[in-house]
C-alpha positions in Angstrom: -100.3 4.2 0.0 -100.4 0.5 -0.2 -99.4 -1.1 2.7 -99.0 -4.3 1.6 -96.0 -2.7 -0.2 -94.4 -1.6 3.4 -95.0 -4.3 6.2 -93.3 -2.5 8.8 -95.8 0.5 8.4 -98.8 -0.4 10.4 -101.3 2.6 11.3 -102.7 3.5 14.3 -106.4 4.3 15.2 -108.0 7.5 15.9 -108.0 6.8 19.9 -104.1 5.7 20.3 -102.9 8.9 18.4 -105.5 10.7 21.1 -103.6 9.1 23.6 -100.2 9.1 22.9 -100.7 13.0 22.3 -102.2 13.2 25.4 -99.4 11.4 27.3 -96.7 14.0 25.5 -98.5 16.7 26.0 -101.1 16.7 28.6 -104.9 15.9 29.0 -106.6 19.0 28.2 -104.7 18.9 24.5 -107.1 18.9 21.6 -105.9 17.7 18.3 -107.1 20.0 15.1 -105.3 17.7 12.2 -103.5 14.3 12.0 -102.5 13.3 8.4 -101.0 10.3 7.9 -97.2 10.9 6.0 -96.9 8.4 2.8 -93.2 8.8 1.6 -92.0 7.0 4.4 -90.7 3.5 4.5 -89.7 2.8 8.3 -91.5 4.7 10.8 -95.3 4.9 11.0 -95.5 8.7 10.6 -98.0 11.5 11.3 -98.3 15.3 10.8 -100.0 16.4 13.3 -101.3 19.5 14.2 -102.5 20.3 18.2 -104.2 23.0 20.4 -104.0 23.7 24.5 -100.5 23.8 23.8 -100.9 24.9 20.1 -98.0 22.8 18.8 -97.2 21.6 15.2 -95.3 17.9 15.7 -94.5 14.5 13.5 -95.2 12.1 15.3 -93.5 9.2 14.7 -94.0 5.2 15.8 -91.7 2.7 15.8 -92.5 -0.6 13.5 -94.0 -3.8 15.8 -91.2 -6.3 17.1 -92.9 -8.6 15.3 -91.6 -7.0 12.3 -88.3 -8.3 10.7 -85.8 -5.8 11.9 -82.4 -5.6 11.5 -80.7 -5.8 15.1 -79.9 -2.0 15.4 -83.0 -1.2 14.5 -85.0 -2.2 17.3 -83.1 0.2 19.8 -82.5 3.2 17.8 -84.8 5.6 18.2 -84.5 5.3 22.4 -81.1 7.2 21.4 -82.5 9.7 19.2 -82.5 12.8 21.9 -78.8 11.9 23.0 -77.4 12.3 19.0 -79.5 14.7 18.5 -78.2 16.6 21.3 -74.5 16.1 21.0 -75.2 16.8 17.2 -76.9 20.3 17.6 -74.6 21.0 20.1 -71.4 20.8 16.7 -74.1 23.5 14.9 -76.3 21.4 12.6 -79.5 22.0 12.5 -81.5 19.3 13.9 -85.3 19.3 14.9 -85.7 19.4 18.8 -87.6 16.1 20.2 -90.6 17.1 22.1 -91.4 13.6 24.0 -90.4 9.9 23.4 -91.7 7.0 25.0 -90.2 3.7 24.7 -91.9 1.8 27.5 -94.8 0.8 25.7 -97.4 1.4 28.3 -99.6 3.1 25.7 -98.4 0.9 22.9 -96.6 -2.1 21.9 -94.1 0.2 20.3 -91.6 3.1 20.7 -93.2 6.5 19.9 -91.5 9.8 19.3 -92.2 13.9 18.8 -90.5 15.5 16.2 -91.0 19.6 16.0 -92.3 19.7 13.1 -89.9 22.2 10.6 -91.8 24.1 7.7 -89.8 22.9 4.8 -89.6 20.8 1.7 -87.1 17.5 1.2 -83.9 18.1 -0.9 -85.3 15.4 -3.1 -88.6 17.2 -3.8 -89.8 18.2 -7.3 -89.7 21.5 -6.3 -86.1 22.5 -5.7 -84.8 23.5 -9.1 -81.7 21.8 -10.1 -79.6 24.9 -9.9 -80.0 24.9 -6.9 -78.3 21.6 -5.6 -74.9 22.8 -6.0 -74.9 24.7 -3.0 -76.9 22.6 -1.1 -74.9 19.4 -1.7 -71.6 22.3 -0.6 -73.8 23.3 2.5 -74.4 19.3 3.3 -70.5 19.0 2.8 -69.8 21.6 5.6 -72.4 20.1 8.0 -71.4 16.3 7.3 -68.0 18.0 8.5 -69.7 18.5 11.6 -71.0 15.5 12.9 -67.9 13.6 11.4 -66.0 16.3 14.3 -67.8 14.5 16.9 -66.1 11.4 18.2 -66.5 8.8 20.4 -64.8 6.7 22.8 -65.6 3.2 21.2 -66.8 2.5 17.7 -70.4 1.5 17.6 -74.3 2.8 18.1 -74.9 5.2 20.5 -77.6 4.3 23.2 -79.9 6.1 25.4 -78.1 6.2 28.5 -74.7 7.3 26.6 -73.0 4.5 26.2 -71.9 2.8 22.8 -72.7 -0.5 22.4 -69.5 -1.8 20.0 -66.0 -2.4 20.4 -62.9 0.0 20.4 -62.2 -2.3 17.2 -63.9 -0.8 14.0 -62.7 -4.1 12.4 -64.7 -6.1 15.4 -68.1 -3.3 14.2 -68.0 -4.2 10.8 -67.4 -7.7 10.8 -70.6 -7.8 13.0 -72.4 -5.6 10.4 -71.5 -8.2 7.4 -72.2 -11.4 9.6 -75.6 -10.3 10.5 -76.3 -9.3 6.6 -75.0 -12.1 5.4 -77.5 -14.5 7.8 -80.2 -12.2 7.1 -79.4 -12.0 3.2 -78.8 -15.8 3.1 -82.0 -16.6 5.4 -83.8 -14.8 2.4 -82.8 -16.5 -0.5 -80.9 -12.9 -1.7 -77.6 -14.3 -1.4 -75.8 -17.7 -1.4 -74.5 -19.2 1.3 -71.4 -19.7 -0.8 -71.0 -15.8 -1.1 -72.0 -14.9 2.1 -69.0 -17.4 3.6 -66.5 -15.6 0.7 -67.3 -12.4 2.1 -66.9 -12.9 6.0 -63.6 -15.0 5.4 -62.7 -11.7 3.3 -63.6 -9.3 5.5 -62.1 -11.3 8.2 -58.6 -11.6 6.1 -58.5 -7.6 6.1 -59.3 -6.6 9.8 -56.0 -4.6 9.9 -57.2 -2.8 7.3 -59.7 -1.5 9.0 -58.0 -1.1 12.7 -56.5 1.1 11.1 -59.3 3.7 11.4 -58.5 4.5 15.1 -60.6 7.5 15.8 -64.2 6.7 16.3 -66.5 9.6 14.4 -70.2 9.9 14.5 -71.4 9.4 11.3 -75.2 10.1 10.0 -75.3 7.0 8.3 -78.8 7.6 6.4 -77.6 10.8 4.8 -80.1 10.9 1.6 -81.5 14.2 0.0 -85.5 12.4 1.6 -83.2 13.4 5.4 -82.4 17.1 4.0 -84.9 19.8 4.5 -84.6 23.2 2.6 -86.1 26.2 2.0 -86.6 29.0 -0.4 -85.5 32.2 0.7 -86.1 33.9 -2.7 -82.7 33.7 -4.3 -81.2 30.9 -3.3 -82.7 27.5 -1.3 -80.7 27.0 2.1 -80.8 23.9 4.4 -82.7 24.1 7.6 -82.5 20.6 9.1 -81.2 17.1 8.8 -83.5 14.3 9.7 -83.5 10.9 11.2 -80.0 10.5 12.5 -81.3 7.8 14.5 -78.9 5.5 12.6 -76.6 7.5 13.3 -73.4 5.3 14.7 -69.5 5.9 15.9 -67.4 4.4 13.0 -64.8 5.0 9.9 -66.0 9.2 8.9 -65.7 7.7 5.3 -68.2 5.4 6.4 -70.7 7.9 5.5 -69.6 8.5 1.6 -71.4 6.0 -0.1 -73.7 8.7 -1.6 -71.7 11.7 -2.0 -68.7 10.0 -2.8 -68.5 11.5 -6.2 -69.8 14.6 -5.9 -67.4 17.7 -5.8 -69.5 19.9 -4.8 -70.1 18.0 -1.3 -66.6 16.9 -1.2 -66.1 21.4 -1.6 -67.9 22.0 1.3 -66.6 18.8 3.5 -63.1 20.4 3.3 -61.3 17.3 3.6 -60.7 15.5 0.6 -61.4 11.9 0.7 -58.2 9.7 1.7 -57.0 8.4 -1.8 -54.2 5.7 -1.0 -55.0 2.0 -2.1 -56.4 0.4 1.1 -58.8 3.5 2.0 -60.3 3.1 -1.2 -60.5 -0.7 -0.3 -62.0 0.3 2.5 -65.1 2.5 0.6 -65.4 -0.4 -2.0 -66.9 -3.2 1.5 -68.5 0.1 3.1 -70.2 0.7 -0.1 -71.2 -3.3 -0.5 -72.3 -3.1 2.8 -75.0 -0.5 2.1 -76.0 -2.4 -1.1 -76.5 -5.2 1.0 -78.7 -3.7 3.8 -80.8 -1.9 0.9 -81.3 -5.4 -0.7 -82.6 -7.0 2.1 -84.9 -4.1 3.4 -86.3 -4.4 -0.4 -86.4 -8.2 -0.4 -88.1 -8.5 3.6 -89.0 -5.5 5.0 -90.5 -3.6 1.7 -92.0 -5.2 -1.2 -90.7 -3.4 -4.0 -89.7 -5.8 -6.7 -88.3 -3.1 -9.3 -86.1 -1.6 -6.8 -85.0 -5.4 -5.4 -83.9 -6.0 -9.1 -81.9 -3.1 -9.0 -80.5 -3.5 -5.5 -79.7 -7.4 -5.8 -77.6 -7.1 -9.3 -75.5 -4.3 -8.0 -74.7 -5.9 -4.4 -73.8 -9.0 -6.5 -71.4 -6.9 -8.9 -70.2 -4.8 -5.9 -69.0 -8.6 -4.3 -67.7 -9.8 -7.3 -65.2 -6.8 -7.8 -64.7 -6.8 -4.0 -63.5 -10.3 -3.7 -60.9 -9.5 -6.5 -59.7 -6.3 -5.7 -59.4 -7.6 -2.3 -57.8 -10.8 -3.8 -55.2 -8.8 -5.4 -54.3 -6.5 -2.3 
């Protein structure tokens, strides 16, 4: 791994993994294994295996505040046992926490224990592609699951239960675009120009989106990296779904940017996708909005020119046919 490619990774030593183990699991714990996990992009991440209790756990720190985070961000994984909980609870299989400590005592940063689940990505070389059918249908029924739970105010769940947000999903996602657009401007990935086209658009359509009254949980990082499977011989089978810590109260459709087109999800979510004119409105600045994020985490936070390229030219053609359909509503 080259970490100049991901600032917000920044290793441990061998002592402050020996400690913060300790602190989750007691002094007399011996650890047999720590490898460090590459394929990640956020989270400092280790797989970590432990003795006196014999436990198998990822252990996962949070990036420096020092790093360039996006507001969200910096609170989200002090909520991970409360959505994980409530989403267990709708029967999706979820890895248990096993300790979390976010006063940063030990360390400058959150830390977290993950049981560790004996399994292989969705996205890995080894599930064949035959085999993706029924697991994007399997995904479909347990998106349908968390999209069940809802929520008294649209907005990110926090630790203590509350939802810091607004009962106005219009009032969430204008906040969502204000902050990209600073962030995206600040950066030199977006003109100022743009950024000020888009807020007074998405401004202009706030009934369209108060009209999404029911606040649903959605994942909000559903990717096939966040989808564990295993072979059971005949057929592969999901047995967890990872990092819901951005997991947030908003529109359920919120959550279709990547499955979208896929009928095999859509089989399994058993609610087809709302069709009329303004919902698909709606999908086409939900959609932008995710282009946007991934173009700034690939312009600041990772330094990945390739994928920038790819990520700056469609956020700019997703505004461009934005601002017209919208134009034209």
């Amino acid at each position: 791994m080259n970490l100049t490619d991901y600032q917000l990774i920044e290793p441990v030593s061998a002592d402050v993994i020996l400690a913060l183990v300790r602190h989750a699991f007691g002094e007399r714990v011996r650890i047999l294994r720590c490898d460090p996990i590459t394929h990640v992009q956020f989270n400092t991440v280790y797989d970590i295996q432990l003795a006196d209790p014999a436990v198998r756990a990822i252990l996962r720190i949070a990036p420096p505040s020092s790093k360039p985070l996006f507001s969200f961000e910096r609170t989200m994984m002090s909520a991970e046992q409360r959505i994980g909980d409530i989403i267990r609870a709708a029967g999706v299989p979820i890895p248990p926490i096993l300790a979390f400590d976010g006063s940063r005592t030990i360390i400058d940063r959150d830390f977290i224990f993950v049981e560790y689940v004996d399994s292989v990505p969705m996205s890995d070389a080894t599930v064949p592609t035959a085999a993706k059918p029924a697991l994007q249908r399997e995904l479909g029924v347990y998106t349908a699951r968390i999209h069940g739970i809802a929520g008294a105010r649209f907005g990110w769940p926090m630790a203590d239960g509350s939802i810091r947000g607004s009962e106005r999903w219009s009032e969430v996602i204008y906040g969502l675009f204000d902050e990209l657009c600073l962030r995206c401007v600040n950066a030199s990935l977006l003109s100022a120009t743009a950024a000020t086209a888009l807020l007074r658009t998405t401004a202009a359509h706030r009934p369209l989106f108060d009209s999404c009254t029911e606040p649903r949980l959605v994942h909000n990082d559903l990717w096939e990296p966040n989808v564990l499977v295993v072979d059971h011989g005949d057929s592969f089978h999901i047995v967890a779904i990872i990092d819901a810590d951005r997991a947030m109260f908003a529109d359920r459709e919120f959550d279709f940017v990547l499955w979208s087109q896929d009928p095999h999800f859509l089989d399994g979510y058993g609610t087809p996708l709302n069709s009329a004119p303004e919902a698909v409105l709606r999908r086409q600045f939900y959609s932008l909005c995710m282009s946007m994020f991934c173009t700034w985490a690939y312009g600041v936070q990772i330094n990945k020119p390739d994928l920038l390229a790819g990520c700056k030219s469609g956020m700019e053609a997703e505004l461009v046919q934005l601002l017209l359909d919208a134009s034209c509503e």
